[in-house]
C-alpha positions as CSV (number, residue, x, y, z in Angstrom):
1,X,155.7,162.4,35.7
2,X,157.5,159.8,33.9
3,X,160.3,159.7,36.8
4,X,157.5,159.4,39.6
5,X,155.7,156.5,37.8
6,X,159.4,154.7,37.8
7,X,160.4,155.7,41.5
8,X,156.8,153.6,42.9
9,X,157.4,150.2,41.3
10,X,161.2,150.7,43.1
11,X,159.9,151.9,46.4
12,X,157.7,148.8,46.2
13,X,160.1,146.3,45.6
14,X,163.0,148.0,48.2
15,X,160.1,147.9,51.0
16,X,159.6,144.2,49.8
17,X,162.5,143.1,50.1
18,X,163.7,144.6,53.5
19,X,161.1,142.5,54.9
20,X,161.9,139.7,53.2
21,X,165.5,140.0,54.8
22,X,164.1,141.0,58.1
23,X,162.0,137.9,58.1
24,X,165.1,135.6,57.1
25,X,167.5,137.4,59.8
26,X,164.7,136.7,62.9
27,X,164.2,132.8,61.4
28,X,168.3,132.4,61.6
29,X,168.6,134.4,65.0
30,X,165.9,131.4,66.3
31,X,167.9,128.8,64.7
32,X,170.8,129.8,66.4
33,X,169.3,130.5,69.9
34,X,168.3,127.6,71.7
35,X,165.5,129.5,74.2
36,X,164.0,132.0,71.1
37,X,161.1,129.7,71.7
38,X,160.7,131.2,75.3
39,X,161.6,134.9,74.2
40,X,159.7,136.2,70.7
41,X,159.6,139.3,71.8
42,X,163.2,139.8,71.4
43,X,163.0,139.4,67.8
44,X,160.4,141.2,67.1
45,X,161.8,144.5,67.1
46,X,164.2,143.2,63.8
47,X,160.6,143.1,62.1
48,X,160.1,146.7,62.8
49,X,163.5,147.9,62.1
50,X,163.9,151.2,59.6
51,X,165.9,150.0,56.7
52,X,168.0,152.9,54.8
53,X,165.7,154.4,51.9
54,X,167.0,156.2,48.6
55,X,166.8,159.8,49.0
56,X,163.5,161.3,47.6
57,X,162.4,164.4,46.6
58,X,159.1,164.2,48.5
59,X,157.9,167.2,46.6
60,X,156.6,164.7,44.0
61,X,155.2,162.7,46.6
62,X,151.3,164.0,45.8
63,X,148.7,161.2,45.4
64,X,150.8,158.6,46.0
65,X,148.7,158.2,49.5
66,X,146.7,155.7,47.6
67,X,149.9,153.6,46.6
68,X,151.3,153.3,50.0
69,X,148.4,151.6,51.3
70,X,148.8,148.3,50.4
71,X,152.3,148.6,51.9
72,X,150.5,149.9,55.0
73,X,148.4,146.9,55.4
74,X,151.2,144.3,54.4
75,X,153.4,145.8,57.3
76,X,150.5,145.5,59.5
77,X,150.5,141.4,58.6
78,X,153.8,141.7,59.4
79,X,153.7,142.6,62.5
80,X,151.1,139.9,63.3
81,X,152.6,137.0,61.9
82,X,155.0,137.5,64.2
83,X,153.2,138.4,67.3
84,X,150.9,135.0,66.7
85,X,153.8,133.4,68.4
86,X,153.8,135.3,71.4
87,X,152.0,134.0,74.6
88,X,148.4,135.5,75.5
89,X,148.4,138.1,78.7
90,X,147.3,136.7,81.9
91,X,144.4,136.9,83.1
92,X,143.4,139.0,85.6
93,X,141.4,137.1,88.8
94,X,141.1,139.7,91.2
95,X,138.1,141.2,88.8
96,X,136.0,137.6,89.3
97,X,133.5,137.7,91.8
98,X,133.0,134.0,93.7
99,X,130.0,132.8,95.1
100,X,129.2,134.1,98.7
101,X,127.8,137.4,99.8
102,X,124.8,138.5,100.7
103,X,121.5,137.4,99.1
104,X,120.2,139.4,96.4
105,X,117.2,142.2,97.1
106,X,115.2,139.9,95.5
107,X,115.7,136.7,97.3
108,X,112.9,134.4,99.2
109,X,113.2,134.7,102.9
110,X,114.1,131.4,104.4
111,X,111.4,131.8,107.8
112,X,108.7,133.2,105.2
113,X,106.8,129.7,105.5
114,X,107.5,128.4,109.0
115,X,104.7,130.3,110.6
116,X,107.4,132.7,113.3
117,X,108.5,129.1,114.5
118,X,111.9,128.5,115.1
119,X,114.4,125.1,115.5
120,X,114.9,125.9,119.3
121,X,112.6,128.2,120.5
122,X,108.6,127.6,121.2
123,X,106.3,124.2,121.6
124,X,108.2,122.6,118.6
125,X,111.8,123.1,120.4
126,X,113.5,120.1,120.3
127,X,115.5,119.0,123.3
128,X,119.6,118.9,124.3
129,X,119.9,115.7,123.0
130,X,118.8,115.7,118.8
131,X,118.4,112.7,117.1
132,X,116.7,112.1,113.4
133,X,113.2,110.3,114.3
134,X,112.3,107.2,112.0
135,X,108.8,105.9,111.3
136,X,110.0,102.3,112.6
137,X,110.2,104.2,116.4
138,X,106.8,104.6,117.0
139,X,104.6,101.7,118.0
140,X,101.7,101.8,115.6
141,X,98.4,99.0,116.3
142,X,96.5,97.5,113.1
143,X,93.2,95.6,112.6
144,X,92.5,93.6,109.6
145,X,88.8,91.1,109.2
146,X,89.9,90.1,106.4
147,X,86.6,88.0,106.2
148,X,83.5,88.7,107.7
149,X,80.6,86.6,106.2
150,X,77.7,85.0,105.7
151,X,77.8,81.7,104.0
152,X,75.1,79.1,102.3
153,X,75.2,75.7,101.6
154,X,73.2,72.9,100.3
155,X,70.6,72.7,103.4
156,X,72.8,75.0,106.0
157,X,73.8,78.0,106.7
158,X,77.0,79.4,108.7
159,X,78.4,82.4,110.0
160,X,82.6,82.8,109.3
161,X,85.0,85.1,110.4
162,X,88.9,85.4,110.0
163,X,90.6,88.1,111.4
164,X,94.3,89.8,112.5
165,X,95.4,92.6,115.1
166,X,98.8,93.9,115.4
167,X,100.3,96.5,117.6
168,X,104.3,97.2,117.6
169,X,106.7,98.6,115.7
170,X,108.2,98.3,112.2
171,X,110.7,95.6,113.4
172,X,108.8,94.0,116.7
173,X,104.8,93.7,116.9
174,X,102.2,91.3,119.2
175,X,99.9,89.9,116.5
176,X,96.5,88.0,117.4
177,X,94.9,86.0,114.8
178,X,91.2,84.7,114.8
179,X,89.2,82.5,112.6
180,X,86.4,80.6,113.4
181,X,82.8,79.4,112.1
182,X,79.6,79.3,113.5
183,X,75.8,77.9,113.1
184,X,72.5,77.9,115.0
185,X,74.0,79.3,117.3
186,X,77.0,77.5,118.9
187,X,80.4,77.8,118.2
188,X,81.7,75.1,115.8
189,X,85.5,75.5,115.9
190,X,87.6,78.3,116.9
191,X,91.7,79.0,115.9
192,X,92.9,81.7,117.6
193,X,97.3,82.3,117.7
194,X,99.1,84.6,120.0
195,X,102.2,85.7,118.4
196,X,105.7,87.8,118.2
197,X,106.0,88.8,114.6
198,X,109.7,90.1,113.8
199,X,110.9,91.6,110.4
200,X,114.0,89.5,108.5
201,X,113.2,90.9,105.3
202,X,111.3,93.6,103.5
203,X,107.8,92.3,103.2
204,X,108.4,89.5,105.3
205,X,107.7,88.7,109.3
206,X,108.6,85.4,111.3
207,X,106.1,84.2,113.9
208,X,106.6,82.5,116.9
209,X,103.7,82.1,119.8
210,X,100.9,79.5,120.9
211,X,97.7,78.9,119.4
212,X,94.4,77.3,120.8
213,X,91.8,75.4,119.0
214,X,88.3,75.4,120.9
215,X,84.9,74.5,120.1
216,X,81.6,73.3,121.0
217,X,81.5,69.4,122.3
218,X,85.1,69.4,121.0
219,X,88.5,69.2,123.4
220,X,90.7,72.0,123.3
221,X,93.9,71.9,121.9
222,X,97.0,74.0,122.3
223,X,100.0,74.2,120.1
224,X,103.2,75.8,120.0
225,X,103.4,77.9,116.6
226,X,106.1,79.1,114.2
227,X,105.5,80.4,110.8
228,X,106.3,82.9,108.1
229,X,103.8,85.6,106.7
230,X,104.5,88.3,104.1
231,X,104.2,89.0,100.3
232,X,105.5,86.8,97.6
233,X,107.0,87.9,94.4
234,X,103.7,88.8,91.9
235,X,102.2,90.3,95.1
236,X,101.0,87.1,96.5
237,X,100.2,87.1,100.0
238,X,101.2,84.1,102.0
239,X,100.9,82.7,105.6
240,X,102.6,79.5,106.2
241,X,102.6,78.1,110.1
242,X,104.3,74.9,111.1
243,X,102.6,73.5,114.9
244,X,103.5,71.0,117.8
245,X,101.0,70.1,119.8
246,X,100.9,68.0,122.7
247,X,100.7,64.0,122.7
248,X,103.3,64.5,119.7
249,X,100.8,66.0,117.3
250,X,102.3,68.4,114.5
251,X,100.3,70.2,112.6
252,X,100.9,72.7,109.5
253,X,98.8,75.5,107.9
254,X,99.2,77.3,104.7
255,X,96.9,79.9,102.9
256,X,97.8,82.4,99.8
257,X,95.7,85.0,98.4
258,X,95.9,87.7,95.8
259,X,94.6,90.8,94.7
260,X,93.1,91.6,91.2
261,X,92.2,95.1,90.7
262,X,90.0,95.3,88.2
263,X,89.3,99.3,88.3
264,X,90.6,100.9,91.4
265,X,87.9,100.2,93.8
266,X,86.7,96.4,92.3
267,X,88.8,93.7,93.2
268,X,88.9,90.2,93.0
269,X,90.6,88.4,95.6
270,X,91.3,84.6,94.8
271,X,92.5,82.6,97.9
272,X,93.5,79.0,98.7
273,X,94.0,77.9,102.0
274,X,95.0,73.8,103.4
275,X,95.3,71.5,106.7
276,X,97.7,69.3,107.3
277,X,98.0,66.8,110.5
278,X,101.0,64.4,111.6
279,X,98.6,61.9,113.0
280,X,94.7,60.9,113.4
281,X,93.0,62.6,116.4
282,X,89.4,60.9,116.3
283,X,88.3,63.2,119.4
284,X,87.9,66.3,116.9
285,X,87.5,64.5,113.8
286,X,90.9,65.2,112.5
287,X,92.6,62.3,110.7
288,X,96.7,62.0,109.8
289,X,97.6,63.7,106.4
290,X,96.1,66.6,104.4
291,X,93.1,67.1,106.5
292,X,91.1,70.0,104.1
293,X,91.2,72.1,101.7
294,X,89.2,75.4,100.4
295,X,89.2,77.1,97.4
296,X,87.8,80.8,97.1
297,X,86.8,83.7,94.5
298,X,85.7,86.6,96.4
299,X,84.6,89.9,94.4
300,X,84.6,93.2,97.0
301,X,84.2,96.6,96.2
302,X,85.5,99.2,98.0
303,X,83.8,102.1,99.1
304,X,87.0,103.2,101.3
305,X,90.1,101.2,102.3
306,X,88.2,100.7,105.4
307,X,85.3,99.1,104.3
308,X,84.9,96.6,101.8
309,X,81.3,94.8,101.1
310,X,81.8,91.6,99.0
311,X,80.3,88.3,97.7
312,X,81.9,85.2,96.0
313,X,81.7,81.1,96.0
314,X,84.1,79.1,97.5
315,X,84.8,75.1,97.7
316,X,85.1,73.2,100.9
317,X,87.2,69.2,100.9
318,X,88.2,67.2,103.4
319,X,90.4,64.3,102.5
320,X,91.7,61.2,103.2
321,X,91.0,60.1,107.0
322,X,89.7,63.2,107.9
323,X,87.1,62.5,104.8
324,X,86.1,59.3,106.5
325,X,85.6,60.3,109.3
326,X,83.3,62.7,108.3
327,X,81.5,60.1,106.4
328,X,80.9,58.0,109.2
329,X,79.8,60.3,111.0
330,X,76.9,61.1,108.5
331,X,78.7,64.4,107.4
332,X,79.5,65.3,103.8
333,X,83.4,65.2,102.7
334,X,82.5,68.5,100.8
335,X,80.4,71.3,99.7
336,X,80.1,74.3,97.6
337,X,79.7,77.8,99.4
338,X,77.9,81.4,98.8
339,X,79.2,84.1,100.5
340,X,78.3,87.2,101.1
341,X,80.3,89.7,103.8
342,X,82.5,93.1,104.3
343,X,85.6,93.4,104.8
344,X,86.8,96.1,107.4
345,X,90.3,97.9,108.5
346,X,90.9,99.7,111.6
């Protein structure tokens, strides 16, 4: 037994070192060969090689199964030390399935939701000749009164309106404009424009057209017009209309207004509007300068976007010769106004 418990510390060691010098004869065979980098596997087999062993009486051999292990599993480590080197297999893309095919069982049927109708067949069939349809190809036609009222003053009372129609395109639209006041029954004064609105920016429209000035016991007058309209940065809404006139009159009109909600359907509407003449015309009572000037707070409340009852105060001035003439004709300059009205949307 003696003799056995020798021969396993030797067997040990031998095994040790034939892999030690298996190991050091693979390193130097790399060293040497310039492409062992490209080609491990050639080595490997030196790893594996069967080294000459003592002669053994394997009759003694019994329970050393337990011994041998560790050898077992350091051989094993051997082995993959020196596969680690070697490059992974390729891989194999012929299993891989792409996208493509036909739709799963389970998939949602594309004509489920178009009621049986179909891109070329039926009422809906569109023509040979296909083209994507815009909003700004259709005409479309528009009617604002922005003001529609009844106003009180200090001994009088008055009847305004101010109004705009539309009909045209996104781009290109004929756009009528009415405003006017009346009282006991006749017709005070009277602006109405005829106009070709065309879009240069978004939110914005040039003007160009005529406009007419009537009245009761008043001359007409008529006026080439040209002007701007649109919103403002801050959502103000602006109108600004420059006018020649005959007799080498000029005129200019400019109005602003803005919207406050205060809850969805209550708004208050501010709005500021001003005269300005290039030179006295005594006929109408229009002197040179800025002519008037109003001042508005208007608080509506809509029941739709359609329809729009309101009431508010607003502050009538005339200035300068305009004033004066006012005056002499036993007029006031200025006076405060209550309104009451709707406001409608067609």
């Amino acid at each position: 037994m003696s003799a056995l418990q020798s021969a396993i510390p030797m067997l040990q060691a031998t095994r040790i070192l034939a892999a030690v010098l298996a190991m050091a004869a693979t390193g130097a065979a790399s060293a040497q060969d310039p492409h062992a980098g490209h080609a491990h596997h050639h080595a490997a087999p030196a790893a594996n090689a069967v080294v000459p062993m003592p002669e053994m009486d394997h009759s003694q051999m019994q329970g050393m199964e337990a011994a041998s292990a560790p050898m077992t599993d350091m051989r094993g480590m051997d082995t993959m030390e020196q596969g680690s080197g070697a490059s992974a297999p390729a891989m194999d893309h012929g299993d891989m399935k792409m996208q493509g095919g036909s739709a799963p069982p389970d998939a949602r049927d594309p004509h489920a939701y178009s009621g049986g109708y179909q891109l070329g067949v039926g009422k809906y069939a569109l023509g040979e000749k296909r083209q994507l349809v815009m909003a700004d190809e259709h005409l479309f036609a528009s009617v604002l009164v922005d003001r529609l009222e009844w106003a009180h003053a200090s001994g009088s009372n008055a009847a305004a309106y101010e109004a705009q129609a539309w009909f045209g395109t996104s781009y290109n639209k004929l756009v009528l404009k009415a405003e006017g006041e009346a009282s006991k029954g006749k017709l005070h004064e009277a602006r109405t424009e005829l106009l070709w609105g065309h879009a240069i920016a978004s939110y914005w429209d040039t003007q160009l057209g005529i406009r007419n000035d009537a009245g009761s016991r008043r001359p007409a007058r008529n006026w080439l017009a040209f002007g701007v309209q649109g919103l403002a940065p801050y959502w103000f809404e602006v109108d600004a209309t420059a006018y020649v006139g005959t007799s080498g009159r000029t005129a200019m009109r400019f109005s602003a207004e803005y919207e406050l909600l205060l809850t969805q359907r209550l708004i208050l509407q501010p709005r500021i509007e001003a005269n300005l003449y290039g030179k006295n015309d005594p006929e109408v009572g229009i002197g040179s300068g800025l002519s008037s000037g109003t001042v508005g707070l208007r608080l509506r409340y809509e029941f739709s976007r359609q329809f729009a009852p309101y009431i508010g105060v607003e502050r009538y001035q005339a200035f300068g010769n305009t004033a004066d003439m006012i005056r002499a004709s036993g007029g006031r300059a200025g006076e405060t106004r209550f309104v009451a009205g709707v406001r409608l949307w067609f």
